[in-house]
TIRO-2110 file (N, C-alpha, C; in Angstrom, 1 decimal):
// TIRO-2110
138.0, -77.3, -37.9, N, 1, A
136.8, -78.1, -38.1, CA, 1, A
135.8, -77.3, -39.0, C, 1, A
135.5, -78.0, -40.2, N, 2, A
134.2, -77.5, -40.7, CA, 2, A
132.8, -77.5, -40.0, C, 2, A
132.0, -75.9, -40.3, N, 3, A
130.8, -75.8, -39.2, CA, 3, A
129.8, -76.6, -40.7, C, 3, A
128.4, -77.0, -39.6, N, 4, A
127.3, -77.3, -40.7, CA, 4, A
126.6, -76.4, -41.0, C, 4, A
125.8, -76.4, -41.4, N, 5, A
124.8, -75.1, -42.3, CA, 5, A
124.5, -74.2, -41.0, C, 5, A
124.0, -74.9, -39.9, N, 6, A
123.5, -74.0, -39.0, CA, 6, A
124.4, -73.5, -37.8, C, 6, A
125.9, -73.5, -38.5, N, 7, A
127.1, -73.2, -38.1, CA, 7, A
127.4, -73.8, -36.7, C, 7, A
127.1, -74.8, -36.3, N, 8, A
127.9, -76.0, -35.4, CA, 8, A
128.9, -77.0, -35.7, C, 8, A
129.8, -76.7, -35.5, N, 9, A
131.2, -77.7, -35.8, CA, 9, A
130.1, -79.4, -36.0, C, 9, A
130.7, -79.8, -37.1, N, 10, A
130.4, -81.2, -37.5, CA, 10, A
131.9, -82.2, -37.4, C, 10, A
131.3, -82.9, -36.1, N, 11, A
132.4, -84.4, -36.6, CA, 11, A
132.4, -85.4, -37.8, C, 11, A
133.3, -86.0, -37.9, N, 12, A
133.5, -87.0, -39.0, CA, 12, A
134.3, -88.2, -38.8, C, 12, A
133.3, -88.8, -39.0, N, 13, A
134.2, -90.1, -38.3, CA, 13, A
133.8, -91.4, -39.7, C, 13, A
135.1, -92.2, -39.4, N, 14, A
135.2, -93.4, -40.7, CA, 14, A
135.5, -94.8, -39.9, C, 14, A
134.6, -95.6, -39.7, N, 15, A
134.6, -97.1, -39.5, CA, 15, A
135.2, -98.2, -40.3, C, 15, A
136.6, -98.6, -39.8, N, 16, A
136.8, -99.4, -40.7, CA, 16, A
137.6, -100.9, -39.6, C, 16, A
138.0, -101.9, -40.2, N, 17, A
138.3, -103.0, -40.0, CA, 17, A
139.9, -102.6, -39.4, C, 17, A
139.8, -103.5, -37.9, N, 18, A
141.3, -103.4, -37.7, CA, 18, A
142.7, -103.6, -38.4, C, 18, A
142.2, -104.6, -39.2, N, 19, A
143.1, -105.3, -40.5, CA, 19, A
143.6, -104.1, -41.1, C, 19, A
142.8, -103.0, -41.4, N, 20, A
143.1, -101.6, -42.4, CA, 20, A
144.3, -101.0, -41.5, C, 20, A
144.4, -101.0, -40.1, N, 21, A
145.0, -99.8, -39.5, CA, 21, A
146.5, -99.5, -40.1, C, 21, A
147.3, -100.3, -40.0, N, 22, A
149.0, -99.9, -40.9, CA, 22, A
148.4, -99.1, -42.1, C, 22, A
147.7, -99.9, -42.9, N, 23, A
147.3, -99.3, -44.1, CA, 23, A
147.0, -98.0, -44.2, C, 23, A
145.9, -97.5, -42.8, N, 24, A
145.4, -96.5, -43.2, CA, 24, A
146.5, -95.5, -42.2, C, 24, A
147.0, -95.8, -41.5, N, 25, A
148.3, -94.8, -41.0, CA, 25, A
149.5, -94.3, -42.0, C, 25, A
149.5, -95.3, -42.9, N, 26, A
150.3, -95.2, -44.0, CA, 26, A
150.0, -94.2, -45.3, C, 26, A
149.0, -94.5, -45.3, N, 27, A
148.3, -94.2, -46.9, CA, 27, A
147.4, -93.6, -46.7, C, 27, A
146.8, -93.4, -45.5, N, 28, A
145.3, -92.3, -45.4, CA, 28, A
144.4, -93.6, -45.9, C, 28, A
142.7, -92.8, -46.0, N, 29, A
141.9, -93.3, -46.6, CA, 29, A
141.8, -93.6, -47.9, C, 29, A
142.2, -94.6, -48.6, N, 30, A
142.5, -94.3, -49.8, CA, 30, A
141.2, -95.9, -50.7, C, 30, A
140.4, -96.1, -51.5, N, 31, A
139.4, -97.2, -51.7, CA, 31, A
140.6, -98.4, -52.5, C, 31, A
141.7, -97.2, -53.6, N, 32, A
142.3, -98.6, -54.0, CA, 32, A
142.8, -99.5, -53.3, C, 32, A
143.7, -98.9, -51.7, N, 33, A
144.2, -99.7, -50.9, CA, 33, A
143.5, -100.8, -50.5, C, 33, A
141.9, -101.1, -50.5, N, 34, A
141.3, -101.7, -50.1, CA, 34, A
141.4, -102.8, -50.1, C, 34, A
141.1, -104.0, -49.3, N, 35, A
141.8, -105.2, -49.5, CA, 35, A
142.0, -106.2, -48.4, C, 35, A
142.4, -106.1, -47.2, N, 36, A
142.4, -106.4, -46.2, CA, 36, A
141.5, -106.8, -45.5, C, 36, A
140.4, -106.3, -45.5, N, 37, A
139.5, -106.7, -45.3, CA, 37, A
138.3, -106.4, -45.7, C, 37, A
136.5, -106.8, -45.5, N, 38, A
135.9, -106.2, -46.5, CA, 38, A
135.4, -105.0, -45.9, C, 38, A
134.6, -104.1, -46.6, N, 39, A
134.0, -103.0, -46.0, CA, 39, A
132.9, -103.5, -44.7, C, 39, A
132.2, -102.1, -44.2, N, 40, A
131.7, -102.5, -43.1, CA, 40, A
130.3, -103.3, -43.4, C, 40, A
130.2, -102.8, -44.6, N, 41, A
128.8, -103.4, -45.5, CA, 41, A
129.1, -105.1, -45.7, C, 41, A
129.7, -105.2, -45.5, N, 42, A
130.6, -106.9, -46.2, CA, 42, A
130.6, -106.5, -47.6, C, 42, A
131.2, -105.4, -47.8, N, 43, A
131.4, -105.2, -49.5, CA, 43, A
133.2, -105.4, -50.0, C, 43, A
133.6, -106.4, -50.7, N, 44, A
134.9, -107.0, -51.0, CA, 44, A
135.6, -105.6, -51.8, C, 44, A
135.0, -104.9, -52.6, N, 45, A
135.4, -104.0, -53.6, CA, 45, A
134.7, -102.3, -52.8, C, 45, A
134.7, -101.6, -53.2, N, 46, A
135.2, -99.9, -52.9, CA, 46, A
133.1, -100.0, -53.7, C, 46, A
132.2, -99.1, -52.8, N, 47, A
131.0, -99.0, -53.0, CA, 47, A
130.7, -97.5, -54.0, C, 47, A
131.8, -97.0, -53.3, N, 48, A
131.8, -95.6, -54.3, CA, 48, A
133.3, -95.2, -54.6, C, 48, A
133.5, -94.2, -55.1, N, 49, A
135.3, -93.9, -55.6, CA, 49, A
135.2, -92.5, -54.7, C, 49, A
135.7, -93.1, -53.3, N, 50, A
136.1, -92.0, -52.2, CA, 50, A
135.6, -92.7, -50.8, C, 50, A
135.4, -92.4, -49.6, N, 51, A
135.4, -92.6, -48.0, CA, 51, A
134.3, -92.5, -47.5, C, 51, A
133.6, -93.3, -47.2, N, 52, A
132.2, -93.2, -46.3, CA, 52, A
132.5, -92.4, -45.3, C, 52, A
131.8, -91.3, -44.5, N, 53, A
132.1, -91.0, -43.3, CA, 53, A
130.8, -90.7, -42.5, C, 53, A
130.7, -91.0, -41.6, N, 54, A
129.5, -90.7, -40.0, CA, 54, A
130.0, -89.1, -39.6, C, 54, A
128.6, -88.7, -40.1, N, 55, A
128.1, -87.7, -39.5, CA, 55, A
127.8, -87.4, -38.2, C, 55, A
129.0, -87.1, -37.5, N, 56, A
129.2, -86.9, -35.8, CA, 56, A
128.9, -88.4, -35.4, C, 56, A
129.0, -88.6, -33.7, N, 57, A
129.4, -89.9, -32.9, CA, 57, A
128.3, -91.1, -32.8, C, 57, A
126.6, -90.4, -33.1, N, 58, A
125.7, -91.0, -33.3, CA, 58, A
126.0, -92.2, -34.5, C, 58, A
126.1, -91.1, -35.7, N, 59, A
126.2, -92.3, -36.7, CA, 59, A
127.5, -93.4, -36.8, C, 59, A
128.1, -93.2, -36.0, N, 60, A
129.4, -93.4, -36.1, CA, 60, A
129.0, -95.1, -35.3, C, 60, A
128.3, -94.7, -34.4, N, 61, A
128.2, -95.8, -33.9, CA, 61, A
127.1, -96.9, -34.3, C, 61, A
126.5, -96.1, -35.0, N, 62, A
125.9, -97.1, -35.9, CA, 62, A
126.0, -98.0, -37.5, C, 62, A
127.4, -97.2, -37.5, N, 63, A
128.9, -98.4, -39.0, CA, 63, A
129.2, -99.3, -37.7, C, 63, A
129.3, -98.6, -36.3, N, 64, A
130.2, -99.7, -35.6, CA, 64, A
129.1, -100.8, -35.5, C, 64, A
128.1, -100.6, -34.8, N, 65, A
126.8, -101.8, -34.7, CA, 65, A
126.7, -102.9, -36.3, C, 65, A
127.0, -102.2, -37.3, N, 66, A
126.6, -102.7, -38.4, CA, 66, A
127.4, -103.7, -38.9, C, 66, A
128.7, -103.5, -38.5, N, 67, A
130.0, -103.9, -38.7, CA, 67, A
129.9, -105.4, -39.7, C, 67, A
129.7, -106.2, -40.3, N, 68, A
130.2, -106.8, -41.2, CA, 68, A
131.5, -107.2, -41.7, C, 68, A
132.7, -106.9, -41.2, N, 69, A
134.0, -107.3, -41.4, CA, 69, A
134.3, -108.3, -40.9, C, 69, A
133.8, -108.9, -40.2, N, 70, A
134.2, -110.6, -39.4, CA, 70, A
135.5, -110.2, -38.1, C, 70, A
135.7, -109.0, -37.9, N, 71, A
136.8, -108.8, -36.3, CA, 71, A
136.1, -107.7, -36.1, C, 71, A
137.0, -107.4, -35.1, N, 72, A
137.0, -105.9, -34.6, CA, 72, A
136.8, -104.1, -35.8, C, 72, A
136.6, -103.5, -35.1, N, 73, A
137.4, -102.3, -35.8, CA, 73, A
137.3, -101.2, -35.5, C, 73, A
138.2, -100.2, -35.9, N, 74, A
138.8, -98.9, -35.4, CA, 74, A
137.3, -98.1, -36.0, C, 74, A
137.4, -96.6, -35.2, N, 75, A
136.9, -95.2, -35.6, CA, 75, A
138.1, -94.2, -35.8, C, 75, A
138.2, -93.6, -36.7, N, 76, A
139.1, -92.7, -37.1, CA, 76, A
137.9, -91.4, -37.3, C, 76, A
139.0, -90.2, -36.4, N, 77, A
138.2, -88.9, -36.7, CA, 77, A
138.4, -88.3, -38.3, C, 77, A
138.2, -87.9, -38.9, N, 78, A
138.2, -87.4, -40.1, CA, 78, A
138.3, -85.4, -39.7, C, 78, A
139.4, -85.1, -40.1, N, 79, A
138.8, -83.5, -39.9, CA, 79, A
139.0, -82.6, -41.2, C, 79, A
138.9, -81.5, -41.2, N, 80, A
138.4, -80.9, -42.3, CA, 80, A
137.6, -81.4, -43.6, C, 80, A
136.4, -82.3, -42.9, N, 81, A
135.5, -82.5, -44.4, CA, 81, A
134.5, -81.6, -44.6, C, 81, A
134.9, -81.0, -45.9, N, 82, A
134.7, -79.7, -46.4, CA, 82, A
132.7, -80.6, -46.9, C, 82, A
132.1, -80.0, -46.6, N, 83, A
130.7, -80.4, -46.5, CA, 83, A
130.2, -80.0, -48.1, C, 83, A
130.5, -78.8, -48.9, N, 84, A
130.4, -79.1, -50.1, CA, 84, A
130.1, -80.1, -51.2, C, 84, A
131.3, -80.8, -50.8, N, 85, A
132.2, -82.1, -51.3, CA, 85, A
131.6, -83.1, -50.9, C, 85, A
130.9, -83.2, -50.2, N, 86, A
130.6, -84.6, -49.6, CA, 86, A
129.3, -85.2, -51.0, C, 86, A
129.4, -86.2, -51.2, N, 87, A
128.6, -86.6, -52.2, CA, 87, A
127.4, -88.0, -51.4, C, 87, A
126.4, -88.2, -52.2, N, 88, A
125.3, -89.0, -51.0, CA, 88, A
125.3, -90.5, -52.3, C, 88, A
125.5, -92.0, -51.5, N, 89, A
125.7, -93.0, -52.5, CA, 89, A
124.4, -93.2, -53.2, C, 89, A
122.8, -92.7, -52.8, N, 90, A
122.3, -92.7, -53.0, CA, 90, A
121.0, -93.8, -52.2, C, 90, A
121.7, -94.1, -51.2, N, 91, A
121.4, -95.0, -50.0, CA, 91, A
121.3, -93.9, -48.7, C, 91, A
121.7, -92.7, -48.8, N, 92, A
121.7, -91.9, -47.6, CA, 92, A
123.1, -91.5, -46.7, C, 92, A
123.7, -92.0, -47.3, N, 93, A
125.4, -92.3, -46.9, CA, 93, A
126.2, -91.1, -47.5, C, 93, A
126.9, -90.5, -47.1, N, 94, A
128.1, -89.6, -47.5, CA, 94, A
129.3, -90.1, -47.8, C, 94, A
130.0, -89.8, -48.6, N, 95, A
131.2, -89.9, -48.5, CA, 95, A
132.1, -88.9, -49.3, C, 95, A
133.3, -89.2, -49.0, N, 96, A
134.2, -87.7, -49.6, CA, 96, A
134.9, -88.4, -50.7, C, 96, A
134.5, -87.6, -52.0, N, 97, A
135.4, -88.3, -53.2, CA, 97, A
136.8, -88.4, -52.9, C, 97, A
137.6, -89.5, -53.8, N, 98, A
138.8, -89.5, -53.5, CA, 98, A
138.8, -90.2, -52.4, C, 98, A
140.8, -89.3, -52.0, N, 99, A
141.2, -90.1, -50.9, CA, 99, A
141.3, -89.1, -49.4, C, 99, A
142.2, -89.5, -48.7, N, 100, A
141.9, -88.5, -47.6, CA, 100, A
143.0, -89.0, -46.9, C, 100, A
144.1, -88.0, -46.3, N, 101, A
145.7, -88.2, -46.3, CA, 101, A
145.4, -88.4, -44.8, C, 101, A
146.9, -89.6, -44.8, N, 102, A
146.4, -89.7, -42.9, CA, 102, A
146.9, -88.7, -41.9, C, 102, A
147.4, -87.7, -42.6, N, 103, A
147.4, -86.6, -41.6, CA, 103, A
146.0, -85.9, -41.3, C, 103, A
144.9, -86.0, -41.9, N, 104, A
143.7, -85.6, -41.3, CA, 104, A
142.9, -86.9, -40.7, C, 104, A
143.7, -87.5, -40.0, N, 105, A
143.2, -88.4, -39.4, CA, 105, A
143.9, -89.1, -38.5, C, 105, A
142.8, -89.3, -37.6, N, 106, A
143.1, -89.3, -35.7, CA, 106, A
141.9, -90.9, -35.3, C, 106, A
143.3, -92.0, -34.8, N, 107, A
142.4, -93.0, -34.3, CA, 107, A
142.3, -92.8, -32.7, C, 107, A
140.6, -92.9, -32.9, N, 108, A
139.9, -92.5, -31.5, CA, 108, A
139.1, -93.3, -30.7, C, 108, A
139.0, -95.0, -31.7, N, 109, A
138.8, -95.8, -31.0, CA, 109, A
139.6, -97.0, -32.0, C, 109, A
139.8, -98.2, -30.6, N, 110, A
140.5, -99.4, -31.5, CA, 110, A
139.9, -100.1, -30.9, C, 110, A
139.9, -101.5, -32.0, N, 111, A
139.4, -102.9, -31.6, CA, 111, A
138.4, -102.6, -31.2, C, 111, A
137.3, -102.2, -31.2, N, 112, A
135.6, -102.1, -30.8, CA, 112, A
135.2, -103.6, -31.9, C, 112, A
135.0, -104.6, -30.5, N, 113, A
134.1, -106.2, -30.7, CA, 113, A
133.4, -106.0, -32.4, C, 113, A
132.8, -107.0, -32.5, N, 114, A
131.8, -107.5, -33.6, CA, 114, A
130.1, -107.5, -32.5, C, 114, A
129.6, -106.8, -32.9, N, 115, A
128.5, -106.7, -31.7, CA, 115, A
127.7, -108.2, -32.3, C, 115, A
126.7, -108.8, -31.3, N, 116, A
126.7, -110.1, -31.4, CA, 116, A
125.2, -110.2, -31.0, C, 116, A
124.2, -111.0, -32.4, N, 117, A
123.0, -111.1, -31.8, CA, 117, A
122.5, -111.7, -30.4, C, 117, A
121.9, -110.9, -29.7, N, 118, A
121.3, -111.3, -28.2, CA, 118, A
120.3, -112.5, -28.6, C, 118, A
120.0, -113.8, -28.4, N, 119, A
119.3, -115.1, -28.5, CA, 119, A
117.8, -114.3, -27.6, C, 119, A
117.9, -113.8, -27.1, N, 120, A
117.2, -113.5, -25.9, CA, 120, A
115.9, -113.2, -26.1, C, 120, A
115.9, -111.8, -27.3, N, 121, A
115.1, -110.9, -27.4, CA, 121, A
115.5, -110.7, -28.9, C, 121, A
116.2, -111.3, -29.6, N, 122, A
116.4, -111.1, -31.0, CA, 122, A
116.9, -110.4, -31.8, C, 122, A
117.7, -109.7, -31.3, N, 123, A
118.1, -107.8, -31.2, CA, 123, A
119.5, -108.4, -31.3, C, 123, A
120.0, -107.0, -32.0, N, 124, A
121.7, -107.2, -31.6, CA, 124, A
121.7, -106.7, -30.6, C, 124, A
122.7, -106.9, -29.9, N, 125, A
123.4, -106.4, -28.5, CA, 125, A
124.4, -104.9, -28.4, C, 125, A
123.9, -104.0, -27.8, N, 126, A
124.6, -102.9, -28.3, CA, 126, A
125.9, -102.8, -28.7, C, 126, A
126.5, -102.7, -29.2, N, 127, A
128.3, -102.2, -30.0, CA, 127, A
129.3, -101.2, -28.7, C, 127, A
129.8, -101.9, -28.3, N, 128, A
130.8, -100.9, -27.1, CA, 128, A
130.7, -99.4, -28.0, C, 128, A
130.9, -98.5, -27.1, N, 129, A
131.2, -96.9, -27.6, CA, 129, A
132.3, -96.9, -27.0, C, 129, A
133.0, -95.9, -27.4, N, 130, A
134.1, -95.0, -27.1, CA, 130, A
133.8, -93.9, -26.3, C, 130, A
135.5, -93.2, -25.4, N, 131, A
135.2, -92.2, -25.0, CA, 131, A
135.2, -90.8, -25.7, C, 131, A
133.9, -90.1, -25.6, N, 132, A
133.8, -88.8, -25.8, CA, 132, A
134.8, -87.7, -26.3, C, 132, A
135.4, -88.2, -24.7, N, 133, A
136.4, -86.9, -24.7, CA, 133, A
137.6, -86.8, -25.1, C, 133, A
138.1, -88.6, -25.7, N, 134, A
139.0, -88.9, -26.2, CA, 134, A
138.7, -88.3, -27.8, C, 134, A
137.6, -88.4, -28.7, N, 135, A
137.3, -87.4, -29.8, CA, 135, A
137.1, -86.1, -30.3, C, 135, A
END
């Protein structure tokens, strides 16, 4: 695991649509594969040329809240992202140019719902989490 600047191991995690999983077991992260479904943004086409990733479980769970794909979808751990490399879309987002082979990658959550606005209070309704310890 790559540490961060202030030498603490950094997770990395990638939100994507259940539709992707054969794909991405297959082929890793890869944007040309893209297709299946749309990004978590509802974007049909690749936002940048390489892999969005969440910066540890916090943000992670906030691609899951945001979700946009119309089903479910997985969290994949991402490991050795070399923090160098990481490039910003200019929205605040990271991602790692290129592709990212699925041997550095570990699914650690599946099928997590489409979180669903609350009528109530007007809010979305929180996005199930995953377990911890399973990442």
């Amino acid at each position: 695991m790559i540490e961060d600047p202030d030498g603490e191991p950094t997770d990395h995690f990638h939100v994507s649509s259940t539709l992707n999983r054969a794909s991405i077991l297959r082929h890793g992260l890869d944007v040309s594969k893209m297709g299946a479904a749309p990004g978590i943004a509802g974007s049909s086409r690749p936002e940048a040329d390489g892999v969005f990733v969440a910066r540890g479980r916090h943000e992670a769970q906030w691609f899951v809240r945001m979700n946009n794909t119309g089903g479910p979808v997985d969290v994949w751990q991402v490991a050795d992202v070399d923090l160098m490399t990481l490039e910003d879309n200019g929205n605040g987002y990271e991602y790692v140019p290129g592709t990212v082979p699925a041997g550095r990658l570990r699914l650690v959550a599946r099928d997590l719902p489409v979180a669903v606005r609350d009528s109530a209070d007007d809010d979305w309704a929180v996005a199930p989490s995953w377990d911890p310890s399973s990442a």
